[in-house]
mmCIF file as gemmi writes it, N, C-alpha and C atoms, coordinates in Angstrom:
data_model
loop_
_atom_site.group_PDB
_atom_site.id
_atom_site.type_symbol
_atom_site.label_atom_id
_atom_site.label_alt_id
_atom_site.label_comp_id
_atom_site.label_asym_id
_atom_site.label_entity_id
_atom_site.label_seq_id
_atom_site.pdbx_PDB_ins_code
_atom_site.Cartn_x
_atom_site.Cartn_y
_atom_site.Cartn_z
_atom_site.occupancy
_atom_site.B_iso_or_equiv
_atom_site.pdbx_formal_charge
_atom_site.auth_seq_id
_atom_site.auth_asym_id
_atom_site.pdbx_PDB_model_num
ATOM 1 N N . UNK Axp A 1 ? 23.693 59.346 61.908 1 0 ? 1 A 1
ATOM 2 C CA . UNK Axp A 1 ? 25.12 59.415 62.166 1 0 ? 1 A 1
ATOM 3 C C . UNK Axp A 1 ? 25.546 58.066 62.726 1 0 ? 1 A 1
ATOM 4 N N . UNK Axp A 2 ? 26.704 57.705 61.947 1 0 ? 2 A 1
ATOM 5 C CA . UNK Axp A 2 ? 27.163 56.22 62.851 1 0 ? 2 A 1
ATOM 6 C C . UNK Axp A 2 ? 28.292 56.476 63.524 1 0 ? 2 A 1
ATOM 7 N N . UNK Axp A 3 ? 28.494 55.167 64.22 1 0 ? 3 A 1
ATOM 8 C CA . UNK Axp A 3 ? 29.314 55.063 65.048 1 0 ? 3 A 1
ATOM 9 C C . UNK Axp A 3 ? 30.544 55.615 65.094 1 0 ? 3 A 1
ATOM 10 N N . UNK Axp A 4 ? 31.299 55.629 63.964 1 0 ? 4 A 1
ATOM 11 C CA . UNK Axp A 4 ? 32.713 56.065 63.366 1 0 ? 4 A 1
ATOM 12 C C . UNK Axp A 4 ? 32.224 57.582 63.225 1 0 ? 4 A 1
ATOM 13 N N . UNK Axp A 5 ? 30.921 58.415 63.063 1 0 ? 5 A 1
ATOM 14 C CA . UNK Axp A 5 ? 31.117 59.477 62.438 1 0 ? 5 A 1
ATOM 15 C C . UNK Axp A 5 ? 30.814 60.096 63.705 1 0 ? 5 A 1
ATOM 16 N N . UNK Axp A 6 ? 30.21 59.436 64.81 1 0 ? 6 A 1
ATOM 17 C CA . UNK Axp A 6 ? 29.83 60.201 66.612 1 0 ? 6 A 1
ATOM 18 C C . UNK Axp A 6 ? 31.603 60.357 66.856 1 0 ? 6 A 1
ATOM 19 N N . UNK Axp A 7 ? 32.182 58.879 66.479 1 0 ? 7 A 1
ATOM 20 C CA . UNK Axp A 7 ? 33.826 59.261 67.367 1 0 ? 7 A 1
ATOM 21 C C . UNK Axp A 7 ? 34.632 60.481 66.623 1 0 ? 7 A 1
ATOM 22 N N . UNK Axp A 8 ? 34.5 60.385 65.894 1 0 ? 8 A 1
ATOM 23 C CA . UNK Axp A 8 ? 35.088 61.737 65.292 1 0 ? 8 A 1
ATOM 24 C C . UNK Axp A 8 ? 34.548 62.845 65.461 1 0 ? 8 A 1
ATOM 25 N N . UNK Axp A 9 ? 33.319 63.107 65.533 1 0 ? 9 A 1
ATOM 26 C CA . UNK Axp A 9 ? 33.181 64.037 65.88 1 0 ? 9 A 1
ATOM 27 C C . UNK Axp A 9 ? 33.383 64.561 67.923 1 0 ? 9 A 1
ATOM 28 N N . UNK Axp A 10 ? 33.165 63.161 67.796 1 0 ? 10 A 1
ATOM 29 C CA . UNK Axp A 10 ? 33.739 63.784 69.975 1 0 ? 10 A 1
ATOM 30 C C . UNK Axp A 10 ? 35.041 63.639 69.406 1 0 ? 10 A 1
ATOM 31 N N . UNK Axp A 11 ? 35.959 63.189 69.542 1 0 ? 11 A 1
ATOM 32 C CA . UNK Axp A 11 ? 37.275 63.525 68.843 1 0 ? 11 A 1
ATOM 33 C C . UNK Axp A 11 ? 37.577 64.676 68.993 1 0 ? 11 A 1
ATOM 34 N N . UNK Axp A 12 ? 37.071 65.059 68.09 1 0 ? 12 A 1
ATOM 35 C CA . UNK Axp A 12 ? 37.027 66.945 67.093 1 0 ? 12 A 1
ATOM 36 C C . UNK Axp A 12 ? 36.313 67.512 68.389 1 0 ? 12 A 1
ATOM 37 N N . UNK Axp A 13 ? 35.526 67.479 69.369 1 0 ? 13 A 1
ATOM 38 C CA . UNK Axp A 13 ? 35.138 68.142 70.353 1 0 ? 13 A 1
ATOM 39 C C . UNK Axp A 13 ? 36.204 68.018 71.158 1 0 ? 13 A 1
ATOM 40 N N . UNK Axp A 14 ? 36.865 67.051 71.542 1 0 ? 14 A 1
ATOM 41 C CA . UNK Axp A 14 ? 37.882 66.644 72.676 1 0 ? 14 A 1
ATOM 42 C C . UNK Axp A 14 ? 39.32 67.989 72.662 1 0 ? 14 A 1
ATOM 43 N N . UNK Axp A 15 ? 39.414 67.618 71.186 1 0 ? 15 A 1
ATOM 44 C CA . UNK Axp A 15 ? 40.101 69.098 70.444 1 0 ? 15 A 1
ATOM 45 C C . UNK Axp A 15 ? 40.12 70.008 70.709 1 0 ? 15 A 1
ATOM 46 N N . UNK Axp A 16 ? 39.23 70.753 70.49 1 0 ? 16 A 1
ATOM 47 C CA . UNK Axp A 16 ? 38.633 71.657 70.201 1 0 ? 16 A 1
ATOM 48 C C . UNK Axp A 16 ? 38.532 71.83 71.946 1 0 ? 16 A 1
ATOM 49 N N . UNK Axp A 17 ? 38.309 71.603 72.693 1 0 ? 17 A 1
ATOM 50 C CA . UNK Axp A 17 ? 37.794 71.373 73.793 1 0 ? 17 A 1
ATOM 51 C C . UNK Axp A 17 ? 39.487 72.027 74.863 1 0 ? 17 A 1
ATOM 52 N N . UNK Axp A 18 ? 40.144 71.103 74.205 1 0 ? 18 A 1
ATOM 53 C CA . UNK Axp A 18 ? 41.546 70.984 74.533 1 0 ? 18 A 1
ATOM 54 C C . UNK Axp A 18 ? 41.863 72.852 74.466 1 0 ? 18 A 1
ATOM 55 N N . UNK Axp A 19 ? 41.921 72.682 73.179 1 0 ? 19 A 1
ATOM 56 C CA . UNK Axp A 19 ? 42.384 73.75 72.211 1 0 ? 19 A 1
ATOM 57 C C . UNK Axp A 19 ? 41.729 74.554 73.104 1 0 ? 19 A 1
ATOM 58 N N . UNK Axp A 20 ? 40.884 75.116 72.879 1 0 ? 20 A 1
ATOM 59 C CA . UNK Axp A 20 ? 40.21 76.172 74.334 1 0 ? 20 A 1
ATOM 60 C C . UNK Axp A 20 ? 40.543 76.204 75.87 1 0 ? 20 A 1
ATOM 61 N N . UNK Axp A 21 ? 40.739 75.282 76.432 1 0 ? 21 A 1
ATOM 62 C CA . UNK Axp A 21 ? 41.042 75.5 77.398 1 0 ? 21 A 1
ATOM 63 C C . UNK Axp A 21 ? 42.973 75.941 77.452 1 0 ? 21 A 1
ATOM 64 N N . UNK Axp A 22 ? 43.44 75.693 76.533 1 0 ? 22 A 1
ATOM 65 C CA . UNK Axp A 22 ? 45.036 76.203 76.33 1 0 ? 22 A 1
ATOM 66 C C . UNK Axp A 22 ? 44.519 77.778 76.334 1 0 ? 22 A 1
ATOM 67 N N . UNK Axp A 23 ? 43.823 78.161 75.542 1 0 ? 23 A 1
ATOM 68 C CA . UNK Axp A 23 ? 43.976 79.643 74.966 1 0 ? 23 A 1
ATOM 69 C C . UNK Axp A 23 ? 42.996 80.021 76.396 1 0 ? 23 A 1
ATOM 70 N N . UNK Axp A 24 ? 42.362 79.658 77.365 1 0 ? 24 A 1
ATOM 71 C CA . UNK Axp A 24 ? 42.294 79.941 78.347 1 0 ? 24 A 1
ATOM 72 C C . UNK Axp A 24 ? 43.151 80.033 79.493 1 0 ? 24 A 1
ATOM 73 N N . UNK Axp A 25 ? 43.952 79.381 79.713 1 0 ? 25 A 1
ATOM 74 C CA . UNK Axp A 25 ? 44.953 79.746 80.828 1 0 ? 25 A 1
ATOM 75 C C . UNK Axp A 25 ? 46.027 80.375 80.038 1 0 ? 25 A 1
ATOM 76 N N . UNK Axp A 26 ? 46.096 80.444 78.79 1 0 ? 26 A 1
ATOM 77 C CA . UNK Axp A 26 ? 46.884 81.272 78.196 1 0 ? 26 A 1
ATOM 78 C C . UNK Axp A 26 ? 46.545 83.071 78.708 1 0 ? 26 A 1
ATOM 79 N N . UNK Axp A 27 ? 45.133 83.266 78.842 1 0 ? 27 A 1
ATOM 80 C CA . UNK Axp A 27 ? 44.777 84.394 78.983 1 0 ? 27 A 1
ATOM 81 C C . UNK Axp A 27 ? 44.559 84.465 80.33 1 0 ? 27 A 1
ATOM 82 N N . UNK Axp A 28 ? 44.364 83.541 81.298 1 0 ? 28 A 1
ATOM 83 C CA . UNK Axp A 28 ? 44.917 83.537 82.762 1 0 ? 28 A 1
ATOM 84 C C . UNK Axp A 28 ? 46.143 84.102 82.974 1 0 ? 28 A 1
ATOM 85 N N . UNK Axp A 29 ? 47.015 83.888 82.605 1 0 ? 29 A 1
ATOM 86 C CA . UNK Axp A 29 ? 47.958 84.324 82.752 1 0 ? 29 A 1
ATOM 87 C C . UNK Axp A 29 ? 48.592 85.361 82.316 1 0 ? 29 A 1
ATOM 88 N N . UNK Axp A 30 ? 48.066 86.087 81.179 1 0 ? 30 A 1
ATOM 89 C CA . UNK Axp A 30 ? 48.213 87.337 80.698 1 0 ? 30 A 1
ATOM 90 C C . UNK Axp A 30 ? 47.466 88.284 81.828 1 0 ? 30 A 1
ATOM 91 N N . UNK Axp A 31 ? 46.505 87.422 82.084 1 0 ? 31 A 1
ATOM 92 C CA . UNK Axp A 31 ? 45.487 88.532 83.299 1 0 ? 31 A 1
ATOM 93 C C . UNK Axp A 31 ? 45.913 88.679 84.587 1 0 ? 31 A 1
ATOM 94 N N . UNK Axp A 32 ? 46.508 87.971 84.674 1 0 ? 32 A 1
ATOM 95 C CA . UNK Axp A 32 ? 48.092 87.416 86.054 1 0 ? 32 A 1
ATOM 96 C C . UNK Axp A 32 ? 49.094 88.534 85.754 1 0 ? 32 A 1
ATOM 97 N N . UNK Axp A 33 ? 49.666 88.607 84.519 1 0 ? 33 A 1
ATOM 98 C CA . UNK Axp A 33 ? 51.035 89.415 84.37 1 0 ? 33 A 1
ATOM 99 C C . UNK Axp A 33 ? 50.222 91.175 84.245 1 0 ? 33 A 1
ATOM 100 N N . UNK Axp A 34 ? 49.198 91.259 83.336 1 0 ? 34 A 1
ATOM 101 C CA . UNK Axp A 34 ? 48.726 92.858 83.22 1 0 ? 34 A 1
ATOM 102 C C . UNK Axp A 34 ? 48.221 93.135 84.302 1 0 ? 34 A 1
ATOM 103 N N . UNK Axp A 35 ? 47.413 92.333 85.55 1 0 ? 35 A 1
ATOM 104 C CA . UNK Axp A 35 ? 47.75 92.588 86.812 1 0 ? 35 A 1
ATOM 105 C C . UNK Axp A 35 ? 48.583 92.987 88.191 1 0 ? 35 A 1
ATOM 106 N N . UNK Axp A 36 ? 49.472 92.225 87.787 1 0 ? 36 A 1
ATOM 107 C CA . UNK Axp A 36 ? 51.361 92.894 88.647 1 0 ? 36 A 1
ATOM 108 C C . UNK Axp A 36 ? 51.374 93.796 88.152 1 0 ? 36 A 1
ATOM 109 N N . UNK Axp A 37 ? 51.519 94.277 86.434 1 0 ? 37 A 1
ATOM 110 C CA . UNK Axp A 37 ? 51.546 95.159 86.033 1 0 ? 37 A 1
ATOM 111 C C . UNK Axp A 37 ? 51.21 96.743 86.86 1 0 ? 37 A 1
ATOM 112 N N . UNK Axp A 38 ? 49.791 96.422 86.516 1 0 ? 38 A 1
ATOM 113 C CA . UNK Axp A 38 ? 48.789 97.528 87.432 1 0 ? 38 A 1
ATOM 114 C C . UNK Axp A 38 ? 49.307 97.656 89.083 1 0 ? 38 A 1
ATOM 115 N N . UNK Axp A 39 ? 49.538 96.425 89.473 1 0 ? 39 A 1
ATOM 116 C CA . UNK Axp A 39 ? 49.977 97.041 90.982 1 0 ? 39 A 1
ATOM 117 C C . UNK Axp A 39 ? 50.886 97.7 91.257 1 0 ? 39 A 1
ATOM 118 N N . UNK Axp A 40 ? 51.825 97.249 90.631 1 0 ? 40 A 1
ATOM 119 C CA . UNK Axp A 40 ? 53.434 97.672 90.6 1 0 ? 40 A 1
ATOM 120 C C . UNK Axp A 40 ? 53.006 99.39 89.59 1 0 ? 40 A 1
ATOM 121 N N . UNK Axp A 41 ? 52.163 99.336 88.828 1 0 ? 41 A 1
ATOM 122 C CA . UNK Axp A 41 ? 51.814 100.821 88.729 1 0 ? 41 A 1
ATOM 123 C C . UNK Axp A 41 ? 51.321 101.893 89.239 1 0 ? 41 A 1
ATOM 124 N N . UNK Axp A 42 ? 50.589 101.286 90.137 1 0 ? 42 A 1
ATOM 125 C CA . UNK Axp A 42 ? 50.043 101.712 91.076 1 0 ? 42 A 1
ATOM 126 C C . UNK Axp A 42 ? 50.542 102.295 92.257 1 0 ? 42 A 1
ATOM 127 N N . UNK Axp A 43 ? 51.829 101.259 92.781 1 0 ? 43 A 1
ATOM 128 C CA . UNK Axp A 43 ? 52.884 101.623 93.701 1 0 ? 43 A 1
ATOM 129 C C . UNK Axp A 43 ? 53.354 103.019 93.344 1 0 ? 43 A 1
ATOM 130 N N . UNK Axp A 44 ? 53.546 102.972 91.762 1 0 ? 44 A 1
ATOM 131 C CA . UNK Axp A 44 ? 54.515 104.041 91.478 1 0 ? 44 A 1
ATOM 132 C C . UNK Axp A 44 ? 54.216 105.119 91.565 1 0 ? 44 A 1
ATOM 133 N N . UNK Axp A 45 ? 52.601 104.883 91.311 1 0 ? 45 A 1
ATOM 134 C CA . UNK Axp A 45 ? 51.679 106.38 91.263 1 0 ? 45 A 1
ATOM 135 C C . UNK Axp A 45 ? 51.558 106.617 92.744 1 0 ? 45 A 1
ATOM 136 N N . UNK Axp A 46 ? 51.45 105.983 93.436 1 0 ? 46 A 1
ATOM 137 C CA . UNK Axp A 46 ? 51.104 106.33 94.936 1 0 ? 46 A 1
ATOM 138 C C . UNK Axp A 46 ? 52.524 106.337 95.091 1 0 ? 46 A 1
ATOM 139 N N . UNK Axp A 47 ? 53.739 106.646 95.453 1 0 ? 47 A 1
ATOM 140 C CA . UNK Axp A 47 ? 55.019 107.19 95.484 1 0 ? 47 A 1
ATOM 141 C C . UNK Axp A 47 ? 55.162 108.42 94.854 1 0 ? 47 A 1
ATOM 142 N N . UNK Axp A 48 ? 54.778 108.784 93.204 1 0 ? 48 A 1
ATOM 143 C CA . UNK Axp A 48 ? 54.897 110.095 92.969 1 0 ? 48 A 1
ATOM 144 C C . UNK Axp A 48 ? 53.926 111.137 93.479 1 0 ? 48 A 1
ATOM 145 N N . UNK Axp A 49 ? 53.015 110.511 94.208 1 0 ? 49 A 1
ATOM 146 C CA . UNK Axp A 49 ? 51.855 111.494 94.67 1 0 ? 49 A 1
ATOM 147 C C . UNK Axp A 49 ? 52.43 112.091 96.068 1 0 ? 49 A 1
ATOM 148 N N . UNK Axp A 50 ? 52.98 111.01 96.54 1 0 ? 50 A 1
ATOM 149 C CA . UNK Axp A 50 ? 53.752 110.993 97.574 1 0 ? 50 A 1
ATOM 150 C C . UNK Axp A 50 ? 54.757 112.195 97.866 1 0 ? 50 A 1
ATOM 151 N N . UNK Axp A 51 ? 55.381 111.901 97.055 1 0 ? 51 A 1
ATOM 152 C CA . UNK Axp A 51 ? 56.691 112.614 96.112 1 0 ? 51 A 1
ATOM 153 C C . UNK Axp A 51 ? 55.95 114.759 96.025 1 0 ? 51 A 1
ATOM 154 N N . UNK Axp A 52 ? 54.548 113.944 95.085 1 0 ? 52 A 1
ATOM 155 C CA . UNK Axp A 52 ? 54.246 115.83 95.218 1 0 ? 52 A 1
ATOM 156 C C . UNK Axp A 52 ? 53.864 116.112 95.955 1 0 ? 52 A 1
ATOM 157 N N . UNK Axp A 53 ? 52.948 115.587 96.95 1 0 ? 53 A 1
ATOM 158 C CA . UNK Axp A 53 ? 52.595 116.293 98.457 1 0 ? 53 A 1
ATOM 159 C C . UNK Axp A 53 ? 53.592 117.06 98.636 1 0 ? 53 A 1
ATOM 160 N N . UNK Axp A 54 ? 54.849 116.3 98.89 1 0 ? 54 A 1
ATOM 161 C CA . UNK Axp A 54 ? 55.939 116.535 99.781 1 0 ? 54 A 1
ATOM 162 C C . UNK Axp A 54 ? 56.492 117.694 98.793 1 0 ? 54 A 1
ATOM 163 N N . UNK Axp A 55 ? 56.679 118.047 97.364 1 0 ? 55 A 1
ATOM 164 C CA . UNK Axp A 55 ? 56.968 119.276 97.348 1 0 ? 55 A 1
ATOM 165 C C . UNK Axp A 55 ? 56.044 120.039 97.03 1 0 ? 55 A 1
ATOM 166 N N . UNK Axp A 56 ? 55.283 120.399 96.975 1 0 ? 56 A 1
ATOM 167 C CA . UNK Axp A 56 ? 54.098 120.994 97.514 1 0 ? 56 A 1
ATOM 168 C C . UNK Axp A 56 ? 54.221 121.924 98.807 1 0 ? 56 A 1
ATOM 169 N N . UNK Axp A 57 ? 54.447 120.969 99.989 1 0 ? 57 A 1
ATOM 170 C CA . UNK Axp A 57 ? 54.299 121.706 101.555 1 0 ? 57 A 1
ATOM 171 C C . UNK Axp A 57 ? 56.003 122.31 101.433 1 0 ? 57 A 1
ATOM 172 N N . UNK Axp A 58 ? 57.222 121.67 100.555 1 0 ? 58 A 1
ATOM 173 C CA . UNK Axp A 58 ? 57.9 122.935 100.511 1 0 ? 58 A 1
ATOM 174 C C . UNK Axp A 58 ? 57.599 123.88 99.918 1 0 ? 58 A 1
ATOM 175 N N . UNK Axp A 59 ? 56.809 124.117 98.742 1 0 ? 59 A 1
ATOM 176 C CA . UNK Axp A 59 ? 56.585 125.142 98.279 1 0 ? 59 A 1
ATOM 177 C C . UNK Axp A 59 ? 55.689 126.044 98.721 1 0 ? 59 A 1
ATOM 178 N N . UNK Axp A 60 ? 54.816 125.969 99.703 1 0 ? 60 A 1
ATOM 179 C CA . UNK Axp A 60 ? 54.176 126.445 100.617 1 0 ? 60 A 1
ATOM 180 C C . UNK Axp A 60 ? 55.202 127.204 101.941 1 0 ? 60 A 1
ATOM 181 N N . UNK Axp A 61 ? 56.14 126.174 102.276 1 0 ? 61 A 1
ATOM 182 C CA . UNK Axp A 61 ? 57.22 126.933 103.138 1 0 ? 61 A 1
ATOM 183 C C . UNK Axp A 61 ? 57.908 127.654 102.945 1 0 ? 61 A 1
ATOM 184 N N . UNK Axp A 62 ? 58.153 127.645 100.818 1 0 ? 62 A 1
ATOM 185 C CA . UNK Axp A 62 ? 59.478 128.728 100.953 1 0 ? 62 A 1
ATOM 186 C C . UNK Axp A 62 ? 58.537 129.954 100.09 1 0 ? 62 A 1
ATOM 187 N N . UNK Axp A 63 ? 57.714 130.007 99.806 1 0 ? 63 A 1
ATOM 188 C CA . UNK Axp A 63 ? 56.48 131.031 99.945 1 0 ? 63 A 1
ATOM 189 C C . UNK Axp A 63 ? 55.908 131.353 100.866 1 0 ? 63 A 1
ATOM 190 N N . UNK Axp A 64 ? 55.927 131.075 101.972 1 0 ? 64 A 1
ATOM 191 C CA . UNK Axp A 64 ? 55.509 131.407 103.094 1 0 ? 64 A 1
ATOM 192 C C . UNK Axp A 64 ? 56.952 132.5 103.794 1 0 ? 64 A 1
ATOM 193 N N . UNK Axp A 65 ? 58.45 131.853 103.312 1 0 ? 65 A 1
ATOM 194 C CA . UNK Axp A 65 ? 59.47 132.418 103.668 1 0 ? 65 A 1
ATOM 195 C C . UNK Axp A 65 ? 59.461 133.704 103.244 1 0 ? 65 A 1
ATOM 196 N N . UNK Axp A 66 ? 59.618 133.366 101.673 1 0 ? 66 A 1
ATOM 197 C CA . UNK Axp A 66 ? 59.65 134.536 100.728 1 0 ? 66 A 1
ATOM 198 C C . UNK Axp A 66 ? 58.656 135.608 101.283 1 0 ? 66 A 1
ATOM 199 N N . UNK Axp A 67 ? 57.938 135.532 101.509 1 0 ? 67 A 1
ATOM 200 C CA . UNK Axp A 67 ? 57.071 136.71 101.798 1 0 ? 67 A 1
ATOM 201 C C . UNK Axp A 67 ? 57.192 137.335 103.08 1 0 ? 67 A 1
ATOM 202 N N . UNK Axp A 68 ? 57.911 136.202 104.054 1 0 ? 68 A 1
ATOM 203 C CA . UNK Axp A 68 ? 58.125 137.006 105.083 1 0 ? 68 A 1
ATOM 204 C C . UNK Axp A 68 ? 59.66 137.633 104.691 1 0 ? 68 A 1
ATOM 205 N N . UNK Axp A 69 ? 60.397 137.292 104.308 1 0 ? 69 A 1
ATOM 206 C CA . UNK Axp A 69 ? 61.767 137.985 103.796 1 0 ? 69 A 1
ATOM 207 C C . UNK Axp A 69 ? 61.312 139.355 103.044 1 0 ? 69 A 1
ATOM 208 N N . UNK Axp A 70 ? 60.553 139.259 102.605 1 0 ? 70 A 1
ATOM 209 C CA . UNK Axp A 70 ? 59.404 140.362 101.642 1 0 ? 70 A 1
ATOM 210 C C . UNK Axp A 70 ? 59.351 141.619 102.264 1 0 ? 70 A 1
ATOM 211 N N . UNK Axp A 71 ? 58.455 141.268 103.568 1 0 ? 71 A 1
ATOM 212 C CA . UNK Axp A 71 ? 58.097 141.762 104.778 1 0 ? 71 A 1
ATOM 213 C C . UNK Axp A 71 ? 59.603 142.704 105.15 1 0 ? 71 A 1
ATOM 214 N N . UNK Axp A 72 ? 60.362 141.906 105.771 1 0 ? 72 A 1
ATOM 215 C CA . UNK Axp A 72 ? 61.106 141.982 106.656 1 0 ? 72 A 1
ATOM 216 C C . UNK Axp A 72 ? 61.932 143.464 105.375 1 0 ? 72 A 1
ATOM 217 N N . UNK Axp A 73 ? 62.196 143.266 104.212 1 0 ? 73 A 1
ATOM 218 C CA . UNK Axp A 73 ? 62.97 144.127 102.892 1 0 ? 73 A 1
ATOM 219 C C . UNK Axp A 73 ? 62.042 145.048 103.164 1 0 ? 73 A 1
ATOM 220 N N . UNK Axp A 74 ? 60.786 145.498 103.562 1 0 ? 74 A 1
ATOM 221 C CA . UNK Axp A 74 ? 60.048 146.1 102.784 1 0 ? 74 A 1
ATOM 222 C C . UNK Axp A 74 ? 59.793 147.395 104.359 1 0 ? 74 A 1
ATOM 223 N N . UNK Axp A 75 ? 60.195 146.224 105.22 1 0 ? 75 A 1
ATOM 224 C CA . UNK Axp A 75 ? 60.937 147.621 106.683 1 0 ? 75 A 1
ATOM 225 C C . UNK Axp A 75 ? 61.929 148.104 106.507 1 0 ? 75 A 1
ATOM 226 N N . UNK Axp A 76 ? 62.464 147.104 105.917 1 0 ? 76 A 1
ATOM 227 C CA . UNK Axp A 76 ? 64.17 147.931 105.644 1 0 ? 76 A 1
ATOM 228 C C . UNK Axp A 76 ? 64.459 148.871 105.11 1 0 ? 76 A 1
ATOM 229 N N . UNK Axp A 77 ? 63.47 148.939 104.008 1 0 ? 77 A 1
ATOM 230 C CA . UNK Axp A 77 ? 63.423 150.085 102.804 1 0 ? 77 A 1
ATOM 231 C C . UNK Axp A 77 ? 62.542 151.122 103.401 1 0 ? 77 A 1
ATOM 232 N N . UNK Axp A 78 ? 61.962 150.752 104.447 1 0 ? 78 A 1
ATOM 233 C CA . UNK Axp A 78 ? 61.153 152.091 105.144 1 0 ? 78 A 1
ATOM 234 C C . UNK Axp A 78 ? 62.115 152.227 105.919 1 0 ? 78 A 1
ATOM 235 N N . UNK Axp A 79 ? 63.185 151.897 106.922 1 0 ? 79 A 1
ATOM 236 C CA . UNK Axp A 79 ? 63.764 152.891 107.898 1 0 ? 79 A 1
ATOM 237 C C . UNK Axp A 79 ? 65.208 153.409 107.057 1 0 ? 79 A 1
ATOM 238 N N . UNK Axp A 80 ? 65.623 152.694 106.238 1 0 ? 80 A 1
ATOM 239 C CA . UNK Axp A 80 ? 66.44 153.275 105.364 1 0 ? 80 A 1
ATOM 240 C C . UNK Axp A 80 ? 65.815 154.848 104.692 1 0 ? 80 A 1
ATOM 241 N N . UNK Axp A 81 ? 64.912 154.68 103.972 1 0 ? 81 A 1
ATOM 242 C CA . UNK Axp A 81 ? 63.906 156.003 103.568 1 0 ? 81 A 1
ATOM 243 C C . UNK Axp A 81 ? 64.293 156.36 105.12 1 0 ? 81 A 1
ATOM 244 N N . UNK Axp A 82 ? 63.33 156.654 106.003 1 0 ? 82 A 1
ATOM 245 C CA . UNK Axp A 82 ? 63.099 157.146 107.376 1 0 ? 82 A 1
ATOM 246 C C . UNK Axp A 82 ? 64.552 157.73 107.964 1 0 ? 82 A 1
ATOM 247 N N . UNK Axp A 83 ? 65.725 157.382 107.381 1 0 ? 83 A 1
ATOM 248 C CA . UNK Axp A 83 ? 66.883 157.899 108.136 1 0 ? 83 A 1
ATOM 249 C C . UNK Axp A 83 ? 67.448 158.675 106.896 1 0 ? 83 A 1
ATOM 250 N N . UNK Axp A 84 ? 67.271 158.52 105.569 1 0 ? 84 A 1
ATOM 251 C CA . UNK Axp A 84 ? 67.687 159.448 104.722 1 0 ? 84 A 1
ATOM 252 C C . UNK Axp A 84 ? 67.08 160.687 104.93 1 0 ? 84 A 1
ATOM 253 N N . UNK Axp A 85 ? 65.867 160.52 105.467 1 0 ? 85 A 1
ATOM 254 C CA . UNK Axp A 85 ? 64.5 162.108 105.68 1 0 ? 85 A 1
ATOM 255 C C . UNK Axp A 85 ? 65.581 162.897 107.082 1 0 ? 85 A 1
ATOM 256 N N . UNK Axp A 86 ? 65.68 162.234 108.197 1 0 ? 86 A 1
ATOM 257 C CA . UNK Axp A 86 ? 66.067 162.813 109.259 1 0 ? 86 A 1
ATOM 258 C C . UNK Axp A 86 ? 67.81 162.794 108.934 1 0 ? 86 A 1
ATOM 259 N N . UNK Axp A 87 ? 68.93 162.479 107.768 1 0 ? 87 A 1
ATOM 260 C CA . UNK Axp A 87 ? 69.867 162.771 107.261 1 0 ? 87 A 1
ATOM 261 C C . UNK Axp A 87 ? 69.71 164.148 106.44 1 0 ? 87 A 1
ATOM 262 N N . UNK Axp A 88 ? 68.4 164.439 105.766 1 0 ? 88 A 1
ATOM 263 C CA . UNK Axp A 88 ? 68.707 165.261 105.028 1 0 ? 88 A 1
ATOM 264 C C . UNK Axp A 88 ? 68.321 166.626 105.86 1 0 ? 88 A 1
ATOM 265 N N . UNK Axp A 89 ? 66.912 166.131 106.986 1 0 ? 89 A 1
ATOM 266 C CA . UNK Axp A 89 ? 66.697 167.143 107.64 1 0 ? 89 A 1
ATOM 267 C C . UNK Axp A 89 ? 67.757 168.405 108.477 1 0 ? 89 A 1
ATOM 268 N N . UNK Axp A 90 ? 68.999 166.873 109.389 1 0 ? 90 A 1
ATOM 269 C CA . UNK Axp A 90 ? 69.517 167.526 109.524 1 0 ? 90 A 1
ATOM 270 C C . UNK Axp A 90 ? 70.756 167.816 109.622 1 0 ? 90 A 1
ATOM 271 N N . UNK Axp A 91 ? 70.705 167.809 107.83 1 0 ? 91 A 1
ATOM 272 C CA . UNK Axp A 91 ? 72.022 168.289 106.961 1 0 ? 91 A 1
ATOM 273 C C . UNK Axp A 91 ? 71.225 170.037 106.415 1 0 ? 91 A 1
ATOM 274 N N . UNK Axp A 92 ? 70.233 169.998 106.689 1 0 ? 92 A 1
ATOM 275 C CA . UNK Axp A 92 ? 69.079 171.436 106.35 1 0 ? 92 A 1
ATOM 276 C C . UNK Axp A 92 ? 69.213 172.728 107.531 1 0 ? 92 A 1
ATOM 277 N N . UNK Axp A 93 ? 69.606 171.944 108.597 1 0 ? 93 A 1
ATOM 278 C CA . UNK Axp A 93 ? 69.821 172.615 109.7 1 0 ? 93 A 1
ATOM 279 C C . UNK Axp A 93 ? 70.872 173.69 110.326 1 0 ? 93 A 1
């Protein structure tokens, strides 16, 4: 190989050389942006988790309500019964 055919070919390496390191910080920086990406996704997911805890422990409270409202209907309907018995008893009388 002579002289003229070494410079061209470092040349063509210098290139080439070049050329690669572009399409490397090219992909630095894609790995930069799909990164924010992920965090800022991440935020969002840890906010909606957030988000369902929180209705969650209402739905625990108004099931917890409901059943005591449940409760509370389910005396009612016994002393209601309980005063129709001693209404009818003594309407028997």
């Amino acid at each position: 190989m002579n002289f003229i055919q070494m410079k061209k070919k470092n040349m063509w390496n210098e290139q080439e050389m070049e050329r690669l390191q572009a399409i490397v910080a090219e992909r630095e920086e894609e790995f930069k942006r799909i990164s924010r990406d992920l965090a800022d996704r991440e935020s969002d997911v840890t906010a909606l988790l957030s988000e369902l805890d929180k209705a969650e422990m209402k739905v625990k409270e108004k099931t917890k309500e409901m059943k005591r409202m449940q409760k509370q209907m389910d005396e009612i309907e016994k002393d209601n019964r309980d005063l129709q018995e001693e209404i009818m008893a003594y309407e028997n009388t």
